[in-house]
C-alpha positions as CSV (number, residue, x, y, z in Angstrom):
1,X,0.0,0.0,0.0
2,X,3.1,2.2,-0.3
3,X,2.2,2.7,-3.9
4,X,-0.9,4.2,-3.1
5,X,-0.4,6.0,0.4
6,X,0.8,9.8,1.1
7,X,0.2,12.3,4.0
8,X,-2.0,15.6,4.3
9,X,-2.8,17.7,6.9
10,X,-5.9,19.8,8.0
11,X,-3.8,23.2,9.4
12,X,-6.6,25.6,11.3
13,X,-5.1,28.9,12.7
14,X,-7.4,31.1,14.9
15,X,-7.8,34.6,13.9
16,X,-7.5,35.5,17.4
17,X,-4.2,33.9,19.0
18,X,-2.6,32.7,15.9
19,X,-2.4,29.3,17.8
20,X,-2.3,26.5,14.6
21,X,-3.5,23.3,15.1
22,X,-2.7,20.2,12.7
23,X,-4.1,16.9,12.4
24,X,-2.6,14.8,9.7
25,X,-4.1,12.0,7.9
26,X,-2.9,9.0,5.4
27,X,-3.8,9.9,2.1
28,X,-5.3,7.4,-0.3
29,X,-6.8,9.8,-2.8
30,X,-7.6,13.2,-3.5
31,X,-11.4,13.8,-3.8
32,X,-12.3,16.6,-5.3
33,X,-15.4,18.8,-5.8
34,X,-16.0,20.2,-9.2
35,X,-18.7,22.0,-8.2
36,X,-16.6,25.2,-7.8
37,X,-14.1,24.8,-10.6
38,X,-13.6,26.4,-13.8
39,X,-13.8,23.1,-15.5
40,X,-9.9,22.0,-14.8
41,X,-8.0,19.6,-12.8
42,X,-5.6,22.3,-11.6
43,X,-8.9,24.7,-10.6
44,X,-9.8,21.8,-8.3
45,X,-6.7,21.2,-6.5
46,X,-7.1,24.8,-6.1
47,X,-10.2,24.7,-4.3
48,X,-9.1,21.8,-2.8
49,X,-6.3,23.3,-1.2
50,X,-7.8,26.9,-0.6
51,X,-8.3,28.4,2.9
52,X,-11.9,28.3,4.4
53,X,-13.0,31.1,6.6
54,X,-14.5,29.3,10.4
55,X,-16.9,31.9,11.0
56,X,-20.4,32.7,12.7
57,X,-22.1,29.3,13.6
58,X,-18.9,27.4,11.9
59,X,-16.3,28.9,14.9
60,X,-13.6,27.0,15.6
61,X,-12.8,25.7,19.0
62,X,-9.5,27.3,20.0
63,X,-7.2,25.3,22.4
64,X,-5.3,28.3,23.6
65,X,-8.4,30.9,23.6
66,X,-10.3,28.2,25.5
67,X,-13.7,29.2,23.6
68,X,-15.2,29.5,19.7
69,X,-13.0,31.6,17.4
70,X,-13.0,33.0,13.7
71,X,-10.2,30.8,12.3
72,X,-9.1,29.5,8.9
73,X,-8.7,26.2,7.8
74,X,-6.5,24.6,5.0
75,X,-5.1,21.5,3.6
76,X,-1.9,21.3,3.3
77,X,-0.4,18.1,1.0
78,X,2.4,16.5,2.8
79,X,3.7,14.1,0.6
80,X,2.3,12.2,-2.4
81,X,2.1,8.3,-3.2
82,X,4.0,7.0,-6.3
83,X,0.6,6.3,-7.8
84,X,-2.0,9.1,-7.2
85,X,-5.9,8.3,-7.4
86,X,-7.8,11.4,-8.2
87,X,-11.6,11.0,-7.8
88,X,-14.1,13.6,-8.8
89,X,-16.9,14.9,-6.8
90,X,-19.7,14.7,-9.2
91,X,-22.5,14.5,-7.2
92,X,-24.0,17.1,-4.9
93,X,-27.3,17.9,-2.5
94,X,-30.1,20.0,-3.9
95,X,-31.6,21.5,-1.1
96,X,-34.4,22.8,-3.2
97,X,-34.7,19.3,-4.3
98,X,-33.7,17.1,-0.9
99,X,-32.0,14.9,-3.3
100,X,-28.5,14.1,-4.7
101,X,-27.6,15.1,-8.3
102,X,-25.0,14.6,-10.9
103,X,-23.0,17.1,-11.9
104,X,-22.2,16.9,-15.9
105,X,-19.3,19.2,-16.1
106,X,-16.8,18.9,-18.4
107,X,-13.3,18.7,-16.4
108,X,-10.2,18.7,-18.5
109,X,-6.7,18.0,-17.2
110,X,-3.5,17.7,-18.6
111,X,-1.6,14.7,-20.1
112,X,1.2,15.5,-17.2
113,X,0.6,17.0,-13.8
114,X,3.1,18.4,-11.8
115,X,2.0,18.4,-7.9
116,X,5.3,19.4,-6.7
117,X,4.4,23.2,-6.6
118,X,0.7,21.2,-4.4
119,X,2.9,19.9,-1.6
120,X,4.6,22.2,1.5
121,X,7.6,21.5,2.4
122,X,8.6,20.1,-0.9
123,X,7.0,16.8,-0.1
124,X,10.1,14.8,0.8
125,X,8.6,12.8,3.6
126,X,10.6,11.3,6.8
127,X,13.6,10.3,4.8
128,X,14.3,13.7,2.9
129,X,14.7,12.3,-0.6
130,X,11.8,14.0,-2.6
131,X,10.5,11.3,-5.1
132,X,9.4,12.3,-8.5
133,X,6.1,14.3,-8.3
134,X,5.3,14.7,-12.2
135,X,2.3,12.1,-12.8
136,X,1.2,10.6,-16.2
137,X,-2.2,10.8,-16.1
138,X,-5.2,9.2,-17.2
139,X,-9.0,9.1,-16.6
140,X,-11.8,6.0,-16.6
């Protein structure tokens, strides 16, 4: 399962103390939502790894500050398997509807993708080497 596994990290800073919190995670795919996208692979991992805003009734309990707190949230890619599985978020809840639908967007992607510029810290892992983060893709 090496082939397959990486690491990310959800990385919440309150907008208060500055205190950041982290809780990594294995990483088995990346799911993305194409919901927001312009209708490209890179838009997602965009999205994907843009900052959310923890605000109002979505407060963020600080550690530090002891109580709820505007914060911001992010995820932050660690380091990625020799084999990445991308899966796209297609469907979504109509609220109007109270009932999943299928998004039919078109989502196009390059015949290489580079993920280095994705990963902080250059994505090297414990040992240090940073292994080859150029990926040959394909879709089914």
């Amino acid at each position: 399962s090496r082939e397959f596994a990486g690491c990310q990290a959800y990385v919440t800073v309150c907008s208060d103390c500055g205190h950041v919190s982290e809780r990594a995670e294995k990483l088995f795919e990346l799911t993305l939502s194409i919901q927001e996208s312009d209708g490209s692979l890179d838009d997602c991992l965009r999205c994907y790894l843009g900052e959310e805003q923890l605000v109002g009734g979505n407060q963020y309990r600080c550690g530090e500050c002891d109580g709820l707190r505007d914060a911001s949230r992010r995820v932050e890619l660690r380091e990625v398997p020799p084999v990445l599985n991308v899966q796209l978020l297609r469907f979504v809840y109509d609220m109007k509807m109270y009932d999943k639908k299928k998004l039919s967007t078109d989502v196009s992607f390059p015949a290489t993708l580079d993920m280095a510029p994705s990963v902080a810290g250059g994505g090297g892992g414990a040992g240090g080497a940073r292994p080859s983060m150029l990926y040959d893709l394909c879709a089914v």
